[in-house]
MIMAR-437023 format. One record per residue: residue in three letters; x, y, z of N, C-alpha, C, O in turn. Coordinates in steps of 0.001 Angstrom, whole numbers, plus 524288, in hexadecimal, padded with zeros to 5 digits. Layout:
N
ALAXYZXYZXYZXYZ/...
// end
This chain:
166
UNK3AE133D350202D73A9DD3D6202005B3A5283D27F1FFD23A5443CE041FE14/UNK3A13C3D4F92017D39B293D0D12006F39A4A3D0051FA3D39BF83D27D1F679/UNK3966C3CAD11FAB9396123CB301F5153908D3CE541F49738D233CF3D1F7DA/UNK390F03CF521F06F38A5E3D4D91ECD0388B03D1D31EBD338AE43CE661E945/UNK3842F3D1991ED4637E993CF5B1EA5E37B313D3621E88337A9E3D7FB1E9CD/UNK378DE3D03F1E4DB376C83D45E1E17C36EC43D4401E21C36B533D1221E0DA/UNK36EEE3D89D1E44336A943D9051E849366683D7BA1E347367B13D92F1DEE1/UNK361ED3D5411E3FC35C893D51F1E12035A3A3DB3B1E07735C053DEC11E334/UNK355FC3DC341DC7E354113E0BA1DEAF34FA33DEC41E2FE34E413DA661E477/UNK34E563E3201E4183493C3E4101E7C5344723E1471E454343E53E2081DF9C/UNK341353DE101E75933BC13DB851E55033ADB3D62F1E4B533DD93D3291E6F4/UNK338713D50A1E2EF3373D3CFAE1E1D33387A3CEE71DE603388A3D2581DB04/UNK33A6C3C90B1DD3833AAD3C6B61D6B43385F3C9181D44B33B453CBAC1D175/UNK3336A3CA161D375331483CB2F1CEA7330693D0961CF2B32C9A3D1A71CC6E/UNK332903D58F1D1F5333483D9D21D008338163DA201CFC7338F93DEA21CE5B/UNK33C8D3D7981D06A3403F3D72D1CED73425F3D5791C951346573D7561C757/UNK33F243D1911C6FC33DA63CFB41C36233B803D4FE1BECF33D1A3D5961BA51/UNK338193D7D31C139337C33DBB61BC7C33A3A3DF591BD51339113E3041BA6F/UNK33DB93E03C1C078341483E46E1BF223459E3E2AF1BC48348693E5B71B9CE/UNK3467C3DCE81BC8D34CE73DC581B80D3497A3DB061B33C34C373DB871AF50/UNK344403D9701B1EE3441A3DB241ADA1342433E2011AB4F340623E33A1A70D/UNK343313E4531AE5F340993E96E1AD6133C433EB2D1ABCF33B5A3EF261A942/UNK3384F3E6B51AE1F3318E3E7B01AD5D32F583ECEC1B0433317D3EE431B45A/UNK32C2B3EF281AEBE32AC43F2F21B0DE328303F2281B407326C13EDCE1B291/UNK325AB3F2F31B86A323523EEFE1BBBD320F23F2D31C10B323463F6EA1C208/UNK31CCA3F1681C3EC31C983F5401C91E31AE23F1ED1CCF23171C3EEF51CCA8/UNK31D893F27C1D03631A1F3F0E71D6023177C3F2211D8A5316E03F6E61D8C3/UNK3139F3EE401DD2330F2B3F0821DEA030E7A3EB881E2DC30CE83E70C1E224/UNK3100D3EDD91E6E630F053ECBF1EC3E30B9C3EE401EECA30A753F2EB1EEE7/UNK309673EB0D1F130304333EC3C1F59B306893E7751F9E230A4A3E4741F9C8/UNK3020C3E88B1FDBD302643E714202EB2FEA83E0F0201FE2FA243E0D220057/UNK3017C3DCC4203572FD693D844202902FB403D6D9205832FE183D4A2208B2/UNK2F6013D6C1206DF2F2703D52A20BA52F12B3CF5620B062EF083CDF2206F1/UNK2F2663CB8620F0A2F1A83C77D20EE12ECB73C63920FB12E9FB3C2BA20DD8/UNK2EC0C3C8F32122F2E4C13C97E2147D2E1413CA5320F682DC913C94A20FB7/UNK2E2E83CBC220BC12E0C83CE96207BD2DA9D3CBB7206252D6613CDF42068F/UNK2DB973C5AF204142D7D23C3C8203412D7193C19C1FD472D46A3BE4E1FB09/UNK2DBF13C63D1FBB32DB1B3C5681F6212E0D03C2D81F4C62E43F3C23D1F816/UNK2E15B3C13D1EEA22E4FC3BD041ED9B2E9383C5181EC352E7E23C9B51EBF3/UNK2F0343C0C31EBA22F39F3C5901E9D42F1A43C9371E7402F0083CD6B1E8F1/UNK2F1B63C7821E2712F0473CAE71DDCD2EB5C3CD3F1DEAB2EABD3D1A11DCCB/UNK2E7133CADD1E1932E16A3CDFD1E1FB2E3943D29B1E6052E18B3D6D41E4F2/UNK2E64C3D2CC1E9502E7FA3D5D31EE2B2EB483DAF01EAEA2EB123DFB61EB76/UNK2EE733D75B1E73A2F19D3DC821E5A72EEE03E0341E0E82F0843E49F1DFF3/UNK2EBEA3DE921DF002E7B53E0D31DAF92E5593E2C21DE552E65F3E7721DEA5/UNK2E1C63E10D1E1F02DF193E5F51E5222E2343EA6E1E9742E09D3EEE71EA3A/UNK2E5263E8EC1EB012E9B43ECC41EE1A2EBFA3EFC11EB422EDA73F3641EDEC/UNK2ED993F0771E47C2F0F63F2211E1FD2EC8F3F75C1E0052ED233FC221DFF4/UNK2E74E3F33C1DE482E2B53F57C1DB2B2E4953F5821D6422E5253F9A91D3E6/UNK2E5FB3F0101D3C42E6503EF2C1CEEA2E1443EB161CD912DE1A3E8B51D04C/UNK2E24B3EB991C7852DC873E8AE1C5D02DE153E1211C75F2E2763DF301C7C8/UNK2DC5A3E03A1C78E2DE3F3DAFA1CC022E0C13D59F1C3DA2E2FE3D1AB1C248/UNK2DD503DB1A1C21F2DEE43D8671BAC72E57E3D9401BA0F2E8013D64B1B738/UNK2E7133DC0B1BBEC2ECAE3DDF91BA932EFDC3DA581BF622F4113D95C1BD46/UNK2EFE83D8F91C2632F1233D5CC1C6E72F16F3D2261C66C2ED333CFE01C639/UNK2F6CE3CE741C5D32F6CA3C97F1C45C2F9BA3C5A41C90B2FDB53C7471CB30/UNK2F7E53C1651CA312FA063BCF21CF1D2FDC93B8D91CB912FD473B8031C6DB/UNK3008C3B7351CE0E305293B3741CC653043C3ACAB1CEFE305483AAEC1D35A/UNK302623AA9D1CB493000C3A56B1CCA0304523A17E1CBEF307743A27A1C86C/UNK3050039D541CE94309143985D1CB9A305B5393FE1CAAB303CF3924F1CEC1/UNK30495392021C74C3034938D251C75A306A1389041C54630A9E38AB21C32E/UNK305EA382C51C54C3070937FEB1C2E93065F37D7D1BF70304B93790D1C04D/UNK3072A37EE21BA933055437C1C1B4D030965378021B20530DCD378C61B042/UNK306A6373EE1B23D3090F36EA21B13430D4D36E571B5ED310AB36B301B491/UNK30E1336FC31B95E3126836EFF1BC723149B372E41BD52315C6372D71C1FC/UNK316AB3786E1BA67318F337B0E1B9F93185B37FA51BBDD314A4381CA1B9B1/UNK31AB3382BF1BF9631820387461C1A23181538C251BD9D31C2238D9F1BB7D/UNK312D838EB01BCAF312FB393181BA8530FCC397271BAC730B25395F31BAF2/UNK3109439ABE1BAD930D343A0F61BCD130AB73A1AE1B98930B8A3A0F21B4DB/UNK305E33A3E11BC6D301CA3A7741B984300703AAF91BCA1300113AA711C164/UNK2FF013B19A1B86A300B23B5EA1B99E2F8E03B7661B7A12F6C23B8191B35E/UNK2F71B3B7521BC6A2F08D3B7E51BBFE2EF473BD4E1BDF92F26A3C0151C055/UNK2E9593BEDB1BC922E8F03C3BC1BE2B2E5D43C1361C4322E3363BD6B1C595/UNK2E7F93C5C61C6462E54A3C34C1CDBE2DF093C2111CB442DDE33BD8A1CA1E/UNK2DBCB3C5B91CAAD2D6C93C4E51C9512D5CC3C1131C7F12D1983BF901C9B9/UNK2D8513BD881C4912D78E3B7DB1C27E2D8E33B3B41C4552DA9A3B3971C8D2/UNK2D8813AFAA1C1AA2DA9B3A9701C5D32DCF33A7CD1BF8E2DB4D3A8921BB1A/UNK2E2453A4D11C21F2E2EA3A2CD1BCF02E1AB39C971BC462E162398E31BF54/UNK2E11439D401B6ED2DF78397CE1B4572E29C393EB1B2892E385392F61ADE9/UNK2E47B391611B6CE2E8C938BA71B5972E64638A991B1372E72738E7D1AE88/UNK2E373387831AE8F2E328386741AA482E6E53886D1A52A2EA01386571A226/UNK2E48738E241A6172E7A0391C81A2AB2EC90393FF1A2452EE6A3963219E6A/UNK2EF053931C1A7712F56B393431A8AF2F76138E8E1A4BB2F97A38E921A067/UNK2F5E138AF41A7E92F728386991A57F2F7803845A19E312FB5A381CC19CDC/UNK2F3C23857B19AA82F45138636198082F77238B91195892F92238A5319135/UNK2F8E739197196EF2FD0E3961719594300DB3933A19534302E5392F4190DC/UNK303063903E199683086638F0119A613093C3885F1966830D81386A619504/UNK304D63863819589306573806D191C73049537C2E1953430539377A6193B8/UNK3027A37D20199893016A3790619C502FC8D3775819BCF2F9BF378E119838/UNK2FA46372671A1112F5AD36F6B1A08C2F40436F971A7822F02636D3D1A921/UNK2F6FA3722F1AA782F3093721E1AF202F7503766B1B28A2FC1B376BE1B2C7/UNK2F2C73797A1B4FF2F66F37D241B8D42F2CD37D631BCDE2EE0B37D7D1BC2F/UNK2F5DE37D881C2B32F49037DBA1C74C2F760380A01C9DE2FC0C380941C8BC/UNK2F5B3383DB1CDD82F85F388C51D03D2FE36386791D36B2FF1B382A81D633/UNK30047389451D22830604386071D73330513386D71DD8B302F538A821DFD1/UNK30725382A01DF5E30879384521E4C330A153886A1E55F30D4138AC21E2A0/UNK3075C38A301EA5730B1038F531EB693109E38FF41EBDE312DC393621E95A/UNK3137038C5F1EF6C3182A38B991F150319F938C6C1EC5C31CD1390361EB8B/UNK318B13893F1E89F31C75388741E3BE31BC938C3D1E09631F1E38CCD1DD2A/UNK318A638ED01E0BE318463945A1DC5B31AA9397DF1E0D731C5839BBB1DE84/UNK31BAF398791E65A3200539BD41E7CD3259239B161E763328BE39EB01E7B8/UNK3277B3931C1E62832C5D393141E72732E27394AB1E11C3325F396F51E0D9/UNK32B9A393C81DC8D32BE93940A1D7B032D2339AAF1D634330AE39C081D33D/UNK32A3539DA81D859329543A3171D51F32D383A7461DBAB32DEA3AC051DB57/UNK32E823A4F91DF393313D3A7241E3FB32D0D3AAB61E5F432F313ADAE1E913/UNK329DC3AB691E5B6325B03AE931E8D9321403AB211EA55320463A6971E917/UNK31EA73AEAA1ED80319F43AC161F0BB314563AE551EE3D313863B22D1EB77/UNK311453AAE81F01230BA03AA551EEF6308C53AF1A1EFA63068B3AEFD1F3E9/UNK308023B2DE1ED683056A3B74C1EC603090D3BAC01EC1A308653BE8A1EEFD/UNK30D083BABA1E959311C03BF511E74B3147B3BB751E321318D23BC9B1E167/UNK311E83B6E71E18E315A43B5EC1DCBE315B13B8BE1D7C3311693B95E1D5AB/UNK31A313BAC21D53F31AE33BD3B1D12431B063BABE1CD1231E003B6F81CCF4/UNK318503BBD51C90B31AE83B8F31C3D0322923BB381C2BB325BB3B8521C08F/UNK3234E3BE121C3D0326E73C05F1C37932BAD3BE711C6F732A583BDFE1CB90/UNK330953BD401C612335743BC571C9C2336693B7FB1CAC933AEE3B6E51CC05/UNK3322E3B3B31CA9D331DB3AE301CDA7335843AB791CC4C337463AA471C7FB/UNK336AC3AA7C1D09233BD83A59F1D23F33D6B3A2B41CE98341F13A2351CD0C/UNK338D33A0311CCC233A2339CC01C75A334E539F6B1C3E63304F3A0311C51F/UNK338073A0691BEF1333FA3A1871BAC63303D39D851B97C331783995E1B764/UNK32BA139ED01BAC5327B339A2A1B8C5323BA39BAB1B387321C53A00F1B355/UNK323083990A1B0B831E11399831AD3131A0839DA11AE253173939C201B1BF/UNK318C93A1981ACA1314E33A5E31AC31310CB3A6531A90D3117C3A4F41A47E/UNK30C2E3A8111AA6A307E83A8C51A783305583AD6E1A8DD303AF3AE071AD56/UNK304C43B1491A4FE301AF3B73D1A73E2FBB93B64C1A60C2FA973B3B71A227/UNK2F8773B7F91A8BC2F4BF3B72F1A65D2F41F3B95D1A2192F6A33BD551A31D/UNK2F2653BA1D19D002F0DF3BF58199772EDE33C40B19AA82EE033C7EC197D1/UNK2EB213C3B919EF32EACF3C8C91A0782EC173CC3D1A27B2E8A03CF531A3BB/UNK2F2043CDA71A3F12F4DE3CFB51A5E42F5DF3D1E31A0AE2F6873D6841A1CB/UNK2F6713D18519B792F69D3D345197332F43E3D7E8195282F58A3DB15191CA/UNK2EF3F3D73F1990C2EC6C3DA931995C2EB933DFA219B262E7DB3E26F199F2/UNK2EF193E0AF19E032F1763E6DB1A2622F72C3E5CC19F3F2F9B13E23219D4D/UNK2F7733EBED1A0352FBC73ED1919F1F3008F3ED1F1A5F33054D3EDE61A602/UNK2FE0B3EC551A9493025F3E9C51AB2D2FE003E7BA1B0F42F9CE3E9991B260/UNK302153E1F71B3CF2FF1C3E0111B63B302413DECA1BB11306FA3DF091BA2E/UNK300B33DD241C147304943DC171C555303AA3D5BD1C4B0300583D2EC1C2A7/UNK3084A3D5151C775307FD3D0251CA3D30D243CFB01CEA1310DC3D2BC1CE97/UNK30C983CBD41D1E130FC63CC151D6093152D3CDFA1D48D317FD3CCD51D0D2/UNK315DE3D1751D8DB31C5B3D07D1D992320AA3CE211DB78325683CEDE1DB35/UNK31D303CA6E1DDE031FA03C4F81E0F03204B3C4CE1E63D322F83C1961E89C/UNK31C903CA1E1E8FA31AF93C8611EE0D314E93CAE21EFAB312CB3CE981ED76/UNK3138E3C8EB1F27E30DAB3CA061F3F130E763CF441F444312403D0D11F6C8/UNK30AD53D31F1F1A3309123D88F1F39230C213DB321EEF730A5F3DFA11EE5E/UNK30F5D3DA4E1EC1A312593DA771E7E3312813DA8D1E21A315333D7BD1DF48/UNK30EA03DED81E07630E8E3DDB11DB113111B3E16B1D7DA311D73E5F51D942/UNK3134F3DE801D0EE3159F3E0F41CDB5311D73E3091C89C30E983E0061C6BB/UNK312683E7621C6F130EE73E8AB1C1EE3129D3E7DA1BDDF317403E8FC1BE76/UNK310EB3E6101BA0A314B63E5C11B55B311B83E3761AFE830DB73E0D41B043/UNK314653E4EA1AA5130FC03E36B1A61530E3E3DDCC1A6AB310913DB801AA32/UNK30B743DB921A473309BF3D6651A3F9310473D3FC19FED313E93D0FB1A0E0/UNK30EDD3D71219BE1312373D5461986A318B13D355199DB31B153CFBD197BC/UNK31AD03D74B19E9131DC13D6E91A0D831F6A3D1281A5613231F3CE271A5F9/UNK31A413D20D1A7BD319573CD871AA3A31AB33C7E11A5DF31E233C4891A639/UNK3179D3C8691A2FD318D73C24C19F9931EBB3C37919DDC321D23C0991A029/UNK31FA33C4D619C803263C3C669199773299D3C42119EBF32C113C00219F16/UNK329093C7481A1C132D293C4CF1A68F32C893C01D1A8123309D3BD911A836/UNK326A13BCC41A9FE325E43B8D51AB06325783B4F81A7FE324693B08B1A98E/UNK326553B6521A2C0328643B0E919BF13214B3AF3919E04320EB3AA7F19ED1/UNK31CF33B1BC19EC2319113B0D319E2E3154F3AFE0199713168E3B27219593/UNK3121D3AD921990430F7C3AC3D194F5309143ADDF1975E3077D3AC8B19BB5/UNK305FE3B1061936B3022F3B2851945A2FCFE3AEBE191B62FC823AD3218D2F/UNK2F8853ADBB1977F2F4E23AC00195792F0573AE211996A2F0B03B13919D15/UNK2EB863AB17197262E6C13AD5619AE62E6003A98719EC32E3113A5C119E3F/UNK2E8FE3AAA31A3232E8533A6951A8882E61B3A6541AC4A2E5A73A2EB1AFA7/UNK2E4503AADE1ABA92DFE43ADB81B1402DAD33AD3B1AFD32DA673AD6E1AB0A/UNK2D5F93AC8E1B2802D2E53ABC01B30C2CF343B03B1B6482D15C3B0B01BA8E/UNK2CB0F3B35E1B6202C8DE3B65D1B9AC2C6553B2F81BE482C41C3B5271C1F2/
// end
């Protein structure tokens, strides 16, 4: 007799991720044009026709050494400075790419705050506080999840500050 394995569901980590916690959650796939011109999150805010305010990108940087995410609205740039101090630190610099894909198991324009390989340090911006619910990746390019903000920090042991910048 073979042995049973016990199949994954269907999706990515991080919609997999909110279905065992039973977040309410929706998806929203589009077609990703590489050609586009514009960065992920600007592509999927204008392809979706969401306010590009509700649309959030998944950043890694390195503060004091340590890899940790920030959860920005596309429209904005975030402010190492201000990561850096949310989380207790004194200097943050964006991570390598390589290493914010081997860290979080996804690649460079579909990283999720959600599912990652190894749980790292989180930061929402506070304006995601601001809508009652907001996307961010689902952990592959063209791939996004809607879900509350509030939700978002709860799952990701996030801590909220003002990190984004217009």
């Amino acid at each position: 007799m073979a042995a049973v394995t016990k199949k994954q569901p269907a999706g990515t980590p991080a919609l997999r991720a909110l279905v065992r916690a039973g977040t309410w959650h929706e998806v929203r796939a589009y077609e990703h044009d590489p050609r586009s011109g514009l960065g992920f999150g600007e592509e999927a805010a204008a392809v979706l026709g969401l306010d590009p305010a509700r649309v959030f990108k998944t950043l890694v940087a390195s503060v004091d050494g340590a890899l940790t995410v920030a959860v920005v609205p596309v429209a904005g740039r975030l402010d190492l400075g201000a990561l850096a101090g949310a989380v207790g630190g004194k200097r943050a610099v964006m991570a390598d790419p390589a290493a914010a894909e081997r860290a979080t198991g996804y690649v460079v324009g579909g990283i999720s705050p959600l599912g990652q390989r190894r749980s790292l340090r989180t930061v929402v911006d506070a304006s995601a506080l601001d809508h009652p619910t907001v996307l961010v990746s689902a952990g592959r390019r063209g791939l996004d999840v809607e879900l509350a903000p509030a939700d978002l920090v709860a799952l990701t042991g996030a801590v909220t500050a003002a990190v984004a910048r217009p």
